[in-house]
C-alpha positions as CSV (number, residue, x, y, z in Angstrom):
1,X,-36.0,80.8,83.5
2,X,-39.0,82.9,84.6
3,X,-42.3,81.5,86.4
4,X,-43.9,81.5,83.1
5,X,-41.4,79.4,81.1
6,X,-41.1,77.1,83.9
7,X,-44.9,76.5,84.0
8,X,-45.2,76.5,79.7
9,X,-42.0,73.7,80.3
10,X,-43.9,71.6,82.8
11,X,-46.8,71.8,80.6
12,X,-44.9,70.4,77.5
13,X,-43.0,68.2,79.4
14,X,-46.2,66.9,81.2
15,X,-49.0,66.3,78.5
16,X,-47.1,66.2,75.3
17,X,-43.5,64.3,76.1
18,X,-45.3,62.0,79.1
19,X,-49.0,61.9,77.3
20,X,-50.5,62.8,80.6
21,X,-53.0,64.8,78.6
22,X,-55.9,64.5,81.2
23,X,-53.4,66.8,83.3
24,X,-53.5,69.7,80.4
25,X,-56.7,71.4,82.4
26,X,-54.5,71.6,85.4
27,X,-52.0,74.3,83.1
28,X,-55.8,76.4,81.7
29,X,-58.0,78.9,83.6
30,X,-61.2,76.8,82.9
31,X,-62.6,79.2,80.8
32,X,-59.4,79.8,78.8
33,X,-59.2,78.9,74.7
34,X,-56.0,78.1,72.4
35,X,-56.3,79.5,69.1
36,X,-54.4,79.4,66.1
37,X,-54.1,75.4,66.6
38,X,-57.0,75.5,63.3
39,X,-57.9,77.9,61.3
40,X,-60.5,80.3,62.4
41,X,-61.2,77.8,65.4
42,X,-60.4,78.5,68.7
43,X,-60.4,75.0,71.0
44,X,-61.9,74.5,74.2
45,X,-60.2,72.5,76.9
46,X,-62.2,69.1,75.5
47,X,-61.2,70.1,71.8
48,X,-57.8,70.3,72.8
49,X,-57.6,67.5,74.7
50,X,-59.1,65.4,71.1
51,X,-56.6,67.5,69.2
52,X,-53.2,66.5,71.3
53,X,-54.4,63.0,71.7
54,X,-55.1,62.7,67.9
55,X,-51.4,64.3,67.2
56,X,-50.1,61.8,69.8
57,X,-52.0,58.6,68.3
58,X,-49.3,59.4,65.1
59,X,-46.3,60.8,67.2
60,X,-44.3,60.0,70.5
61,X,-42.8,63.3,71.7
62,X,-39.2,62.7,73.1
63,X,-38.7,66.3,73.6
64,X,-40.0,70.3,73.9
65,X,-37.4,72.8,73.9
66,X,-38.4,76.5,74.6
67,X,-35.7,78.2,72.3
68,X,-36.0,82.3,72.7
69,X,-38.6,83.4,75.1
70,X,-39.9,86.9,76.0
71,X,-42.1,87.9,79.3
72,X,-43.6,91.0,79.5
73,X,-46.0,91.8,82.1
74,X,-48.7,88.7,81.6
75,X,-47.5,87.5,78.5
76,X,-45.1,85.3,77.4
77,X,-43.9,84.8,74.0
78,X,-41.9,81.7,73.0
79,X,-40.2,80.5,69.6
80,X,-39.6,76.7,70.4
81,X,-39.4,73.3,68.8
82,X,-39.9,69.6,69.7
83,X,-38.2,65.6,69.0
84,X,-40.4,63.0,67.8
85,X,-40.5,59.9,66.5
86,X,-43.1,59.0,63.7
87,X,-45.1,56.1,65.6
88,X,-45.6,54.6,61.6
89,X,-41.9,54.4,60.5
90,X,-40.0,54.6,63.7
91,X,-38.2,58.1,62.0
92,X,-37.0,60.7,64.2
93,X,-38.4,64.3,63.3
94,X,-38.3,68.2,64.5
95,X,-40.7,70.8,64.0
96,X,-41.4,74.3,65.7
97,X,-43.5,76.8,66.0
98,X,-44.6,80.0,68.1
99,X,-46.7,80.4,71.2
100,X,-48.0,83.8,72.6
101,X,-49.7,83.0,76.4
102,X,-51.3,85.0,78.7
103,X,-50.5,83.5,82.0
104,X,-52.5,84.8,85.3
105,X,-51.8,83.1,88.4
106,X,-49.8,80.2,87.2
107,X,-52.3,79.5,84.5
108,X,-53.0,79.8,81.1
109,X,-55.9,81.8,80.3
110,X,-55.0,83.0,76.6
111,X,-52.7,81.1,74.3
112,X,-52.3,82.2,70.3
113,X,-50.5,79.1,68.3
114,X,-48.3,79.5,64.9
115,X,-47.4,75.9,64.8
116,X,-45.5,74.3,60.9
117,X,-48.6,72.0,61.0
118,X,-47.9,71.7,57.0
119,X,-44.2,70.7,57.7
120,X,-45.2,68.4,60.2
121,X,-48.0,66.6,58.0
122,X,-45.1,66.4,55.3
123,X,-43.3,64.2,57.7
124,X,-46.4,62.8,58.4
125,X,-46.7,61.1,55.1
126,X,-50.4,63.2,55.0
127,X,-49.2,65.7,52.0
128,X,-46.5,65.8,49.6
129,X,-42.9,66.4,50.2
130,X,-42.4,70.3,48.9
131,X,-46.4,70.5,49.5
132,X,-45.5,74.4,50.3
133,X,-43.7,75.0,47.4
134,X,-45.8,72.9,45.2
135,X,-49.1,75.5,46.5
136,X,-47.4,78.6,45.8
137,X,-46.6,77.0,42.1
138,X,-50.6,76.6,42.1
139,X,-50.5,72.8,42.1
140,X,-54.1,71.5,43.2
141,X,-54.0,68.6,45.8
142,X,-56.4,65.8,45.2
């Protein structure tokens, strides 16, 4: 593995399998943002902070796995997925997503997000099952 995908790994390792997320700042340029997290909302470092904590009041990460990862230059590019247990039901789940970083010395200072946040709340119990499929057949959720 590169320098990049050994620091994204120590990051996902760190605040999201060990919930040391008052370490995430130590992995961002201060003035860096994560978008693509929300739509048409880039977070700050507080606003992420509030955002994993929220994700991890619901889940307990077991595991990160960067699957297919490119570096060019600056940027890395990584198609990964994680292991988690639904704190709820005690269920095991997966999900994935996309991650494009700009990494300048050994720290974050871009990061665009594609995350299956719809899968993810499907397993959460917070939409449907088929909540996709149902949407694209124009059902309205009330």
């Amino acid at each position: 593995m590169g320098c990049k995908v050994d620091l994204l790994q120590r990051f996902y390792d760190r605040v999201w399998v060990e919930g040391a997320i008052e370490e995430a700042g130590d992995f961002f340029n201060t003035e860096a943002e994560a978008s693509g997290l929300m739509p048409e909302l880039a977070l700050s470092a507080q606003e992420f902070h509030d955002f994993v904590a929220a994700l991890l009041e619901m889940l307990n990460v077991t595991s990160v796995k960067l699957e297919k990862t490119v570096e060019q230059g600056e940027w890395l590019s990584v198609m990964g997925s994680f292991e988690a247990t639904l704190l709820a039901t005690g269920q095991p789940i997966r999900g994935g997503g996309m991650l494009m970083a700009r990494i300048v010395d050994g720290r974050i200072v871009e990061a665009f997000n594609c995350m299956d946040f719809l899968g993810l709340f499907e397993k959460l119990g917070l939409v449907p099952e088929h909540a996709l499929a149902l949407g694209m057949a124009g059902h309205r959720f009330k």
